[in-house]
C-alpha positions as CSV (number, residue, x, y, z in Angstrom):
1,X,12.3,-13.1,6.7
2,X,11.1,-16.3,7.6
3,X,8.4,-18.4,6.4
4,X,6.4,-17.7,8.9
5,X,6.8,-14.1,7.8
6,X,5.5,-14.5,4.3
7,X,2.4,-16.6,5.5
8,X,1.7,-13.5,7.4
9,X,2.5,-11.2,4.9
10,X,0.6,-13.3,2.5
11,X,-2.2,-13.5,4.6
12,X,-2.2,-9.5,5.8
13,X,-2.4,-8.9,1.2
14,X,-5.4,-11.7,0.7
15,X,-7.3,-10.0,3.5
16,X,-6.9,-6.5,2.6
17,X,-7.6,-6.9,-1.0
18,X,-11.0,-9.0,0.2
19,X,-11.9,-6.3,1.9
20,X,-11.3,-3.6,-0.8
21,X,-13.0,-5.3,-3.0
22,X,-16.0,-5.9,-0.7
23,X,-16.7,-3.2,1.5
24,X,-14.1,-0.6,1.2
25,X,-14.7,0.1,-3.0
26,X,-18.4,0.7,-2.3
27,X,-18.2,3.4,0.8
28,X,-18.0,6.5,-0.9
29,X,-17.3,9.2,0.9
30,X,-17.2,13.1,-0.9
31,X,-16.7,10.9,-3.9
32,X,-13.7,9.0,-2.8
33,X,-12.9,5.8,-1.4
34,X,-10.2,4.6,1.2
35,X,-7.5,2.3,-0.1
36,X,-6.9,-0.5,2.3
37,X,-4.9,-2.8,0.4
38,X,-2.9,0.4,-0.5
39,X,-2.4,1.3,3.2
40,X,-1.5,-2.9,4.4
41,X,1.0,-2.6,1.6
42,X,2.6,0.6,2.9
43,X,2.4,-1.2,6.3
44,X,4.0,-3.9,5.0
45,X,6.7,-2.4,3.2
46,X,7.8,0.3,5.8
47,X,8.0,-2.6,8.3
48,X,9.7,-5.5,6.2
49,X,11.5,-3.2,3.1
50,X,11.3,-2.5,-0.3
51,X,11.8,-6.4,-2.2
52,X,8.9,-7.8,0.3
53,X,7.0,-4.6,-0.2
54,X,6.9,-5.1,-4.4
55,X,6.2,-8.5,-4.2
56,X,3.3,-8.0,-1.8
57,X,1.8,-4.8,-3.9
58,X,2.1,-6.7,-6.7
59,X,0.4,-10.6,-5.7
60,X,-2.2,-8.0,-4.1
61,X,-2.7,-6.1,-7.0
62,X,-3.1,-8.9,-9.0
63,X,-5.8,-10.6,-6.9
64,X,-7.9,-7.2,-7.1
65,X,-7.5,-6.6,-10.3
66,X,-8.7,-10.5,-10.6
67,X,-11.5,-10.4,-8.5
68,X,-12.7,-6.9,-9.8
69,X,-12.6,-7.6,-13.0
70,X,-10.2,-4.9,-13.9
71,X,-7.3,-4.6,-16.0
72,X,-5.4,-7.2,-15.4
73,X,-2.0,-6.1,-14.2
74,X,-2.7,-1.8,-14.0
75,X,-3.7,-2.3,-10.5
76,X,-0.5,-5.2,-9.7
77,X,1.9,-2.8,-11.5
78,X,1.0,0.5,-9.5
79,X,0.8,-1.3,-6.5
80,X,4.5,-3.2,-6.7
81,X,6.0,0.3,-7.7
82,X,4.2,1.6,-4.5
83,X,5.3,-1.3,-2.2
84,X,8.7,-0.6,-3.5
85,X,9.1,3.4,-2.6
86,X,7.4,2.6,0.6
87,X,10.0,0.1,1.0
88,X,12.9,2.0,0.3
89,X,11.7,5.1,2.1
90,X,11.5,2.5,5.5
91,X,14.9,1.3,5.0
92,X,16.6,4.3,4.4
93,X,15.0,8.0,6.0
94,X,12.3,6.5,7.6
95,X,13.6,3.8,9.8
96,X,12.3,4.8,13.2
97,X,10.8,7.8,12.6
98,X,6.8,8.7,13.8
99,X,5.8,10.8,10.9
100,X,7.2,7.9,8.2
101,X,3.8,6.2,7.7
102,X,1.7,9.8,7.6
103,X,4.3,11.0,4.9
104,X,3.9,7.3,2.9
105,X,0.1,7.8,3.0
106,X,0.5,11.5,1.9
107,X,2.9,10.5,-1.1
108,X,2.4,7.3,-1.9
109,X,-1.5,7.4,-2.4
110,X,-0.8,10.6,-4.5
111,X,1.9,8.8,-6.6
112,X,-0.1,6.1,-7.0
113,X,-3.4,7.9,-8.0
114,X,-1.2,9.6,-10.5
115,X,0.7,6.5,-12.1
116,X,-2.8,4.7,-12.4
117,X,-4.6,7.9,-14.3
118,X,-1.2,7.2,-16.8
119,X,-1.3,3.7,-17.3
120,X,-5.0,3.9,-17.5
121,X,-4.5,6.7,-20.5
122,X,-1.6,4.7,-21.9
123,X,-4.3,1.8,-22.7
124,X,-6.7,3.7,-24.0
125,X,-9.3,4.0,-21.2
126,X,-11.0,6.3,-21.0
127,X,-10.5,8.8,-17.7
128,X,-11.5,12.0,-16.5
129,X,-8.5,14.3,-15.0
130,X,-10.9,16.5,-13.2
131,X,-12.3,13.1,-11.5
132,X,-8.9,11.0,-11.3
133,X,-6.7,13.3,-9.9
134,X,-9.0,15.8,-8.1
135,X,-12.3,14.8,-7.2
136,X,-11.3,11.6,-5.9
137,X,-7.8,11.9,-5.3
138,X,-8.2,14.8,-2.3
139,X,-11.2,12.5,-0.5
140,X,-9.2,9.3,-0.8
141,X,-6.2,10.9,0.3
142,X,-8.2,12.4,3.2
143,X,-9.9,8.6,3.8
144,X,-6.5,6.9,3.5
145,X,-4.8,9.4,6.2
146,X,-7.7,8.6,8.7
147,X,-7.7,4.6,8.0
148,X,-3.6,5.0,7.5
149,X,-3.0,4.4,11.5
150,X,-5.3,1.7,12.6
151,X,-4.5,-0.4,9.5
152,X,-0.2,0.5,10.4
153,X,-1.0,-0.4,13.4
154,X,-2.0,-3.7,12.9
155,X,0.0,-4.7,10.5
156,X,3.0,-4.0,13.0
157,X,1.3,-5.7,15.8
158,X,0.9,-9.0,13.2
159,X,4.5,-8.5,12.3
160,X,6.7,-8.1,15.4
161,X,4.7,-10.3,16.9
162,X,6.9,-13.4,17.9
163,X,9.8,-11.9,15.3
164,X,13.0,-12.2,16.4
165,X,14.6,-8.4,16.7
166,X,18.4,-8.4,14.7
167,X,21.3,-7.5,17.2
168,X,22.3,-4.0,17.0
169,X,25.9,-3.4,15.1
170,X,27.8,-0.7,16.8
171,X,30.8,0.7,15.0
172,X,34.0,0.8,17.2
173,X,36.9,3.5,16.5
């Protein structure tokens, strides 16, 4: 990756986690919420692999969890674990494949939902399963799935767009 790379990288995070905290936390839909920053970070990660996808899910967790007031580091901490799977999964089985994003959306967001109701009960907060991993986990999921392909979409326009593709290797026997 290129400098040019991370200033778009960079800039694809600070946008998406702008607009979670803005508009996307406060539509409520069937009591959950699409995750935006969740789905540029998936983006991200399938596209660029799994060190760029950590270190984006985790400097865009830490600006939400610094603009919402949060926790700090629950929300930079899920996210670079996230950025990292989604990574790895694009680099190893997914590489080319249609279905990779759907399938990141589908596991990713469930992971992740599931790794913040544990750090959350780790600290001491107090959370409701039934709300957590129910309630809002089977809306969000739903939200994230129809967001999932604009939001893939444009993160892999922003990134391929004047990148240079890597030559092919072909193995000769």
């Amino acid at each position: 990756m290129n400098l040019g790379d991370h200033g778009i990288v960079g800039g694809i995070v600070f946008v998406a986690a702008l607009l979670q905290a803005t508009i996307f936390a406060s539509l409520d839909v069937l009591g959950g919420t699409p995750d935006v920053l969740l789905l540029a970070l998936l983006g991200i990660a399938l596209l660029r692999g799994a060190i760029t996808g950590a270190v984006a899910g985790f400097s865009g967790g830490l600006l939400l969890d610094v603009i919402t007031l949060d926790t700090l580091g629950v929300t930079a901490l899920v996210l670079a674990l996230a950025g990292y799977w989604a990574g790895r999964y694009g680099e190893t089985t997914g590489r080319g494949r249609a279905h990779a994003p759907i399938l990141a959306v589908i596991v990713v967001t469930i992971l992740a939902a599931l790794f913040g109701f544990v750090l959350h009960f780790l600290l001491g907060e107090e959370v409701s399963v039934r709300r957590a991993l129910v309630e809002a986990l089977v809306a969000g999921l739903g939200l994230n799935l129809i967001f999932g392909g604009p939001v893939f979409a444009l993160c892999r326009s922003l990134l391929e767009r004047g990148a240079k593709r890597p030559a092919e290797v072909r193995l000769l026997g």
